[in-house]
C-alpha positions as CSV (number, residue, x, y, z in Angstrom):
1,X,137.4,251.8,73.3
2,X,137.8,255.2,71.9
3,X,137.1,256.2,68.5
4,X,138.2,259.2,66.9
5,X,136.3,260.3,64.0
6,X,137.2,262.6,61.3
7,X,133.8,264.9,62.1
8,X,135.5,266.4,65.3
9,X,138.3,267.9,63.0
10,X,135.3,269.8,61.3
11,X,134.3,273.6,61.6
12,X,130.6,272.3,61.4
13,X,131.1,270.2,63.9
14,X,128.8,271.3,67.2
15,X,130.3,270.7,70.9
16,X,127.7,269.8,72.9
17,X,127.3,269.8,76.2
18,X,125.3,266.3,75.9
19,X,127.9,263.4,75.8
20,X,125.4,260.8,74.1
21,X,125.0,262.2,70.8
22,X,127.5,264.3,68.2
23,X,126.2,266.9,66.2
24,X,127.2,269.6,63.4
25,X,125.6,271.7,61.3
26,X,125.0,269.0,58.4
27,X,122.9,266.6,60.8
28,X,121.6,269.3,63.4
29,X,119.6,266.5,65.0
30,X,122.8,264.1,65.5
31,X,125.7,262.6,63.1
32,X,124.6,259.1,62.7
33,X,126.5,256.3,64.3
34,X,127.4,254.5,61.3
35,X,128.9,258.2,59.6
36,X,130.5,258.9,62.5
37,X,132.4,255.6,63.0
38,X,132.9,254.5,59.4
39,X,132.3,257.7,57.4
40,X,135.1,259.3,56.0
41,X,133.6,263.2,55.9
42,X,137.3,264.5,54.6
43,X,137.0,262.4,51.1
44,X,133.0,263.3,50.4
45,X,132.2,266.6,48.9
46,X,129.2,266.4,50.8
47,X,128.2,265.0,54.4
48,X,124.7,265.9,54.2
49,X,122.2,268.9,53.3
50,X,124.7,270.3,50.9
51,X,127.6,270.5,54.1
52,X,130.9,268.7,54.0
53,X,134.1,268.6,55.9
54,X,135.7,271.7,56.5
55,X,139.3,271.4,58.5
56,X,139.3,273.5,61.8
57,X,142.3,275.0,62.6
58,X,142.2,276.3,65.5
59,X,140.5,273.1,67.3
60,X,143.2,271.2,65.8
61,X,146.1,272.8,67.0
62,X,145.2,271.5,70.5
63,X,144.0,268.4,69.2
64,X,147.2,267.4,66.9
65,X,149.1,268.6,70.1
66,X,147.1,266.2,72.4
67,X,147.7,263.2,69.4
68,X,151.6,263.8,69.1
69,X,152.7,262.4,72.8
């Protein structure tokens, strides 16, 4: 299955070269599982340690390209 969560859409989010965990600046030490599947970071003011969602525009030009085939 593959889930896409709202957190990669973030500027805070971190890209990492680890594949088992997701980071961002808000959880440093790793998104929790349960945020990052059922979370909704774009309608919370804050994610954690006073960080919420901020839209990335450049990463989702290519992602919104990749999500429109």
């Amino acid at each position: 299955m593959v889930v896409f969560s709202d957190c990669a859409e973030c500027k805070n989010f971190i890209n990492d070269e680890r594949r088992d965990t997701c980071k961002c600046k808000a959880f440093p030490e790793g998104i929790p599982p349960e945020w990052f599947l059922k979370g909704n970071p774009k309608e919370v003011r804050e994610c954690n340690n006073g960080i919420g969602f901020e839209p990335d525009d450049e990463r989702n030009k290519g992602y919104l390209k990749f999500t429109k085939r």
